[in-house]
Each structure stands twice: as C-alpha cells, then as structure tokens.
N, C-alpha and C positions, 0 to 999 in steps of 0.2 A: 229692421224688418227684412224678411226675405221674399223672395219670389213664392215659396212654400209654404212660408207661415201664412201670408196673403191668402193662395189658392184652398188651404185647409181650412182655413176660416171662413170664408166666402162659400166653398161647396158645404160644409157642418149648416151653417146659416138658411144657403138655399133649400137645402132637405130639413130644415127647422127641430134639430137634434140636437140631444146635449153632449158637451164633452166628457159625461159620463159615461153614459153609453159609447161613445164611441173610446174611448179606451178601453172599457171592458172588450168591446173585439178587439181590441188590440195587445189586450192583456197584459194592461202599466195600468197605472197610478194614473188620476185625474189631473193631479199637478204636473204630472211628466208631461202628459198630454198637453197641457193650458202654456209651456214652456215653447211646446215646437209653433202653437199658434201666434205667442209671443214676440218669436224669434229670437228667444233667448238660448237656444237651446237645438240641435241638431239631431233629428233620429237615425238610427245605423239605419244598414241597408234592409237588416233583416227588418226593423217596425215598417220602414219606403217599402216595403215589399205588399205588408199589411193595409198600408193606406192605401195604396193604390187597388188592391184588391177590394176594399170596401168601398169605395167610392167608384169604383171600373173605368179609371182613367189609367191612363202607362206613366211610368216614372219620368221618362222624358217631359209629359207633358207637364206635370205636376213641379216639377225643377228649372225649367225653360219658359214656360208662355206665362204671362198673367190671363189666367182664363175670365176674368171679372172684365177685361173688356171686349170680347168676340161671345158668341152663343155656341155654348157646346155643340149646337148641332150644324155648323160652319167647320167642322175638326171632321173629317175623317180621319178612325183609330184604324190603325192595318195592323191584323193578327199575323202573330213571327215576326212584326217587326219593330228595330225599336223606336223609328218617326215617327211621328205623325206628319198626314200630306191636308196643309189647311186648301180648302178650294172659297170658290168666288160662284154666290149665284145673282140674276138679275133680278126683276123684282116678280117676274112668273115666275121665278125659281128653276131657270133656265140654268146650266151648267156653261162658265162661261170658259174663254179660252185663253189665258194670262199669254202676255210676251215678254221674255226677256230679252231687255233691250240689247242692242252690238256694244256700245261701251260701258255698261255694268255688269256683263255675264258674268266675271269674276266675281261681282258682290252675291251672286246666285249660291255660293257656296256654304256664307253664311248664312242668308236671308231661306233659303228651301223651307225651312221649317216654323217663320216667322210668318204668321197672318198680317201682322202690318207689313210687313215688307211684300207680301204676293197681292194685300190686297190695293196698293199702290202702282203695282203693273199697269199697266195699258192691258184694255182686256176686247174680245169680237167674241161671237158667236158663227158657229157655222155647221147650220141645221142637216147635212149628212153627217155629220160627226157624233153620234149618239153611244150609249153604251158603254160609258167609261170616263176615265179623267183626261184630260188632254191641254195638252203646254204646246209655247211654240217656243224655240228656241234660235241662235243666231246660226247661220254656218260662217266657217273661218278657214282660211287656209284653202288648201288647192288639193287635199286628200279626202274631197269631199263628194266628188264626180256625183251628177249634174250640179249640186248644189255649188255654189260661190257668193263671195263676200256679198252680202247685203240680202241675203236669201234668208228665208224661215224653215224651219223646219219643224214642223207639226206632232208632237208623240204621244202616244198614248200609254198611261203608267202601268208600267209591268209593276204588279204586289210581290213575287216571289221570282227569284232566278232561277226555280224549275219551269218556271211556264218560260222562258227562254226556246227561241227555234232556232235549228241549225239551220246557216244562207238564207235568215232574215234580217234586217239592217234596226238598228237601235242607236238612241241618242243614250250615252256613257256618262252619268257623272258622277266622278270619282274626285277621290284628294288630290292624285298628284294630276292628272289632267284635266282637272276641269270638264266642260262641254267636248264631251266628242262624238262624231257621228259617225260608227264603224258596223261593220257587217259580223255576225255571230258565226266563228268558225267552229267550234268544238266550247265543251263543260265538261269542269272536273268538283271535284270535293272543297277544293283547295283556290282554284280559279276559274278564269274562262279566257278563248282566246278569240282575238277580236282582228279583224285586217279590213282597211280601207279599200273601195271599191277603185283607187289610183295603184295600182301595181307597183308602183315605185316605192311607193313603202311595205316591208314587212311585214306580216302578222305578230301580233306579239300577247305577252300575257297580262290580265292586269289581274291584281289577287283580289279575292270575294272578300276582303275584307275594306277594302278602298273603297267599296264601291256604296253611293250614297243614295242615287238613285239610276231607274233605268227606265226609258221608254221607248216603246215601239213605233218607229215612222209608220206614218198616217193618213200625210201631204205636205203638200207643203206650198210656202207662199214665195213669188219670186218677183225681182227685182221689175223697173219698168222696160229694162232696156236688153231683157231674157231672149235670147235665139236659140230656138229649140237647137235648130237644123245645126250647131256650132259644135254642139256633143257627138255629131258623128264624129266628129275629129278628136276623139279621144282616146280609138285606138292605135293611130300613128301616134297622138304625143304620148300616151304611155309607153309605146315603142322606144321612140326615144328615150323615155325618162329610163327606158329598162339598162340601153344602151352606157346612156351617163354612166348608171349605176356599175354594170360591170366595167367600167376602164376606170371609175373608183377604186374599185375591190383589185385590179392589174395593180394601178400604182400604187397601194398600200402592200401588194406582197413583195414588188420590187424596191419600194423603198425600204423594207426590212432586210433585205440580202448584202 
C-alpha cells in the first residue's frame, strides 16, 4: 500500500462514491481504477492530474500526507503553489503561533509540510498578530542585527514572491540555506536578491527556485538578557567589520602578484 492508494480510498469512501464513477471521470476502466486504490498499481502524471482535480486536493498532498489522520480543513491549499502550509488552531479556533526550535531548525526543512511534525511544535498565541499565518523562527549568526542567538523571530507567510517589498526584511527558507533572515533588495524572473542588515556581508542572489518558503518579520521574541541601548553600537562594529573586510580583499590581490 501506498501513501495514495490510502488517501484515494479514504477521500472515494468519505464522499460515499463508487469506483465506477469515479473512473468514468477519469476515463479508464474500473479495474485500472480498483488497481491504484490497491496499490498495486501507479497512475501517470497525466490520471494524478485527474484525481487531483476531482477531488480538489494538490498532488503534493495526495503523494505526501496521509490525510486520514488530520481534518482536511487543518490544510491550508495555496493557489500557484505547490505546498501545502498545515497550521495549528486552539480549541476557539484561535490561529496559533508554532516555534521552531534553535536546535531542530534544520529538521524544519523536511518537516514544513508535515502536520505531525508543525503540530508537535511548541505553540503561543499573541492576540495583535491577526490577519494571516505566522511562525516564529530561531535567529543565528551575527548577520542578523538586532536579532542574536537565542532570539525569535516572528513571520508572516508570504503566498506568492510578487507580493514581495523592496527594503522589507523576511525570514528565507530555502535548500541550500536553510533559516535566513535578510532584507528584500531587488526581484527578477529568475531570482531575488537578499542582503543582511550587518554590512559585512554582501548582498547576494538566491534563485526562485530554492526557495520553499518566505515570511514577512512581524516581531519578534528576545532573549532575557536583550539591551536595547547595545544596538547603538552597531554602526561602529559594522565599521569595523567593513574595515576587516577590505584589508581581506588587499591581501587576497597581493597575495596573487
């Protein structure tokens, strides 16, 4: 049995329909049909195109989740795209606010699209945050200015990367980097280009095909031992960090001569 044959059987069942019928939309043989419920048997892309369509689930979902243990209406389906983003509500039916913890972020890369996996998160509410999905994520690293280790960062899920703002800051999660939290310089066809609010680092491009998810900072949660008043000091150590950086870039052309 597969993940598929499961969920086509289970959805056929729950709308109390025969597998004759529903072959005829799909325009095979009822045994072909009785085959993929079986799991004996695999439909091309073009019948997955079919079922999905007649049941109005995405192929993802249908290939990926066992939907027999979560409630279809715990799935948010996002149109153009091809996730699904599972959310958490309380028992008002309150929209709650998952964390990904500091040392599982990496497992965030497989788990994004897993309901048991987001609905295992540690989860808060926090009633000005209305209006949308929202994650808190970990900050890491030192190209995160105000944010640092042991900080949250709060986003809210961008649906599509035209609603992207130019010198708005968003949490990145992509394949090869993982969690990042960088500032939106420019969008192209092809990519978008991102640069941390620490000057020391480059802007650089990450292609719109990497990219798995994107949120919009929102808030964010910070550690217990946060001095505001520390962040003035960020444009002297950027200063510096600029300085390093160019007597890097001297002894890399002198040591080529």
């Amino acid at each position: 049995m597969s993940v598929l044959s499961d969920n086509i059987r289970f959805l056929r069942g729950r709308q109390n329909i025969s597998q004759q019928k529903i072959s005829e939309f799909l325009m095979i043989t009822r045994v072909r049909y009785a085959k993929y419920e079986d799991g004996t048997s695999e439909p091309p892309i073009e019948i997955l195109l079919r079922i999905s369509k007649y049941f109005n689930l995405s192929i993802d979902l249908l290939l990926t989740i066992d939907i027999r243990k979560y409630p279809l209406e715990d799935i948010l389906k996002l149109p153009d795209n091809r996730i699904v983003l599972p959310i958490v509500v309380d028992q008002l039916g309150n929209n709650s606010i998952e964390i990904v913890p500091q040392k599982a972020s990496m497992g965030y890369l497989s788990g994004y699209s897993d309901p048991e996996y987001i609905e295992n998160l540690q989860r808060i509410t926090l009633p000005f945050l209305t209006g949308g999905k929202y994650r808190a994520f970990p900050a890491q690293g030192d190209s995160m200015p105000p944010f640092k280790d042991g900080s949250y960062i709060i986003g809210k899920y961008v649906e599509h990367i035209d609603d992207l703002k130019t010198n708005k800051s968003y949490i990145f999660v992509t394949l090869n980097d993982g969690i990042s939290y960088k500032r939106l310089v420019t969008t192209n066809e092809k990519s978008i280009t991102v640069a941390a609010d620490n000057s020391f680092y480059k802007p650089y491009d990450i292609p719109s095909r990497e990219i798995i998810e994107i949120w919009q900072y929102a808030s964010g949660i910070f550690p217990e031992d946060f001095e505001p008043d520390n962040f003035e000091n960020y444009n002297l150590k950027d200063m510096f960090l600029e300085i390093r950086r160019d007597i890097q870039e001297l002894d890399q052309k002198f040591s080529k001569k």
